[in-house]
C-alpha positions in Angstrom: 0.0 0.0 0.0 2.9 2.6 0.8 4.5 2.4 -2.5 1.1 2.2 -4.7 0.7 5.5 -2.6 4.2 7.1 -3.4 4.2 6.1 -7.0 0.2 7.9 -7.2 1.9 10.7 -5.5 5.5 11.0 -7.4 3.2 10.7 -11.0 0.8 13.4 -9.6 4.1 15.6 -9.4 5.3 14.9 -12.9 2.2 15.2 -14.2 2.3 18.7 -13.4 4.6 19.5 -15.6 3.5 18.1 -18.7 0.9 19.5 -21.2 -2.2 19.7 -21.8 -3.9 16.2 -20.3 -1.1 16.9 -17.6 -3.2 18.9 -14.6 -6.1 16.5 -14.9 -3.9 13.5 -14.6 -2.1 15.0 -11.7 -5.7 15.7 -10.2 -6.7 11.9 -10.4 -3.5 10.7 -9.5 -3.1 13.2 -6.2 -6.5 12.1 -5.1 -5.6 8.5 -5.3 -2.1 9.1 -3.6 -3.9 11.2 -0.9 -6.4 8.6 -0.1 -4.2 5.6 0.0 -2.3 6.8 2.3 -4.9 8.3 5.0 -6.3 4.3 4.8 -2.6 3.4 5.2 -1.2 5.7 7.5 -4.4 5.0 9.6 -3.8 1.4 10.1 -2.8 0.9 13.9 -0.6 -2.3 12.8 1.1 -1.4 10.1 5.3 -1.1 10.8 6.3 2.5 11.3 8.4 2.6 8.1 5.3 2.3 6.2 3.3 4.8 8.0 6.1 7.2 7.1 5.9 6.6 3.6 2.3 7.1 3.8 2.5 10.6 5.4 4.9 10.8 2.9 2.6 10.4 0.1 0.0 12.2 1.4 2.1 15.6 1.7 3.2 14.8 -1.8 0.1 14.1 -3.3 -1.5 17.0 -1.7 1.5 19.7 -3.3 0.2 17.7 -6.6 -3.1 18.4 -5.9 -2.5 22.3 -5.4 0.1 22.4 -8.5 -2.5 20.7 -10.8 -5.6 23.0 -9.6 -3.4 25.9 -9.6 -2.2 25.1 -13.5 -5.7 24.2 -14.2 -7.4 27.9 -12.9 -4.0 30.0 -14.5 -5.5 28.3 -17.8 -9.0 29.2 -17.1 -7.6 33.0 -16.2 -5.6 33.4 -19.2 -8.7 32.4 -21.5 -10.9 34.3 -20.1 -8.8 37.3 -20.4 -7.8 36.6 -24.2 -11.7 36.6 -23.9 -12.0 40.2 -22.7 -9.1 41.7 -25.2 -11.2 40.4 -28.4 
């Protein structure tokens, strides 16, 4: 579970940075990274390595999160204003 949840998380980040289906993947993949690891890092049993690389995913899958809406709304902005100029 702790690496399904870092590798959602690390292609959430690179996602980012690629064009145009890029945000939207980065989106899906955040969510999934983010929500494995709250049901991972919330097991009582698991070893404490793996909790850590839960938390772990979770911070970086919520960064990929913000990066991917953030891309996603500059888009929307600079549309609308090529919009208002014409």
């Amino acid at each position: 579970m702790p690496r399904a949840a870092l590798a959602l998380a690390v292609v959430a980040l690179v996602a980012t940075a690629l064009a145009t289906p890029g945000p939207f993947v980065a989106l899906g993949a955040a969510i999934g990274a983010i929500g494995f690891g709250v049901i991972g890092y919330t097991r009582r049993d698991a070893l404490g390595v793996h909790r850590l690389m839960n938390a772990a995913a979770i911070a970086l899958g919520a960064i990929g999160l913000v990066l991917g809406a953030l891309r996603i709304v500059l888009a929307l902005a600079a549309v609308a204003h090529l919009e208002r100029m014409l």
